[in-house]
C-alpha positions as CSV (number, residue, x, y, z in Angstrom):
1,X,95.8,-73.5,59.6
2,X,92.7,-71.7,60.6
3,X,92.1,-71.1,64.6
4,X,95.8,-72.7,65.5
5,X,97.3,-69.0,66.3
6,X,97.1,-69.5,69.8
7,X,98.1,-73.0,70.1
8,X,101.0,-72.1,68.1
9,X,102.0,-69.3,70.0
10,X,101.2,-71.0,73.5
11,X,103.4,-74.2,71.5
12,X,106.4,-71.7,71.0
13,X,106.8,-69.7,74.3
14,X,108.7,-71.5,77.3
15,X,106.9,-70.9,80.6
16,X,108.3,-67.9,81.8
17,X,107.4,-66.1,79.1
18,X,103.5,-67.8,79.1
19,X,103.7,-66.5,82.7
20,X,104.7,-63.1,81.6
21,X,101.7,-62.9,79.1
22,X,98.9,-64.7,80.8
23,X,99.7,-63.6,84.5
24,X,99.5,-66.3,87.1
25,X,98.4,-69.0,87.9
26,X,99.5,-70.1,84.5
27,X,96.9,-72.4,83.1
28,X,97.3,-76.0,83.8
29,X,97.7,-77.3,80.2
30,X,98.4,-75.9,76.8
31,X,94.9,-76.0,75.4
32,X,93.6,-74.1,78.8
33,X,96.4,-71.8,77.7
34,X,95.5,-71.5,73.9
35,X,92.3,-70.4,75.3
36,X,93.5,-67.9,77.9
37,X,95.3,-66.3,74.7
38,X,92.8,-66.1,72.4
39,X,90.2,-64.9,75.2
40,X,93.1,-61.8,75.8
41,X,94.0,-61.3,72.4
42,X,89.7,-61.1,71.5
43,X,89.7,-58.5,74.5
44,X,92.4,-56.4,73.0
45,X,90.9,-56.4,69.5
46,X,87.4,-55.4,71.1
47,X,88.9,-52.3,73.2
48,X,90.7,-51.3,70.1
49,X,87.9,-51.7,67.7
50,X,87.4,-47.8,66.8
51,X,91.1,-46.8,67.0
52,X,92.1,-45.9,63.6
53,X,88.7,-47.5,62.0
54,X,88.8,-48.6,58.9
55,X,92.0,-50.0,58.3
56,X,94.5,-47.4,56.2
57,X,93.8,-48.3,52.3
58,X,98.2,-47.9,52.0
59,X,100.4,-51.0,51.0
60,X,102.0,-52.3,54.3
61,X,104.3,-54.9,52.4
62,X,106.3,-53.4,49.9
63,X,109.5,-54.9,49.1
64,X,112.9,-53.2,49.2
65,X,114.7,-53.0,45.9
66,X,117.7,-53.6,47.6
67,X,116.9,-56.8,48.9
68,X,113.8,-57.8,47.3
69,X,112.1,-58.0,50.4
């Protein structure tokens, strides 16, 4: 599963909304648009690096008793 985010993703969306995320000119093909992904989502990570640094140490995941989830 390792490195198939993107292609998932790219896999998933329908054109318009590919458009809407990776601007035009869309990329040719879905691997050129994996790539296009990944290069934007690397980007954001990078710019946001220091924001809120480290990670909060709280439990993001805790389950509802009400549902169990």
């Amino acid at each position: 599963m390792a490195g198939r985010l993107t292609p998932r993703v790219v896999d998933f969306l329908d054109k318009a909304e590919l458009t809407a995320l990776l601007g035009e000119p869309l990329p040719a093909d879905n691997e050129a648009r994996a790539q296009t992904l990944r290069e934007q989502l690397s980007g954001y990570v990078a710019s946001r690096k220091d924001d809120n640094w480290p990670m909060p140490t709280t439990r993001l995941s805790r389950r509802s008793k009400a549902t169990g989830w």
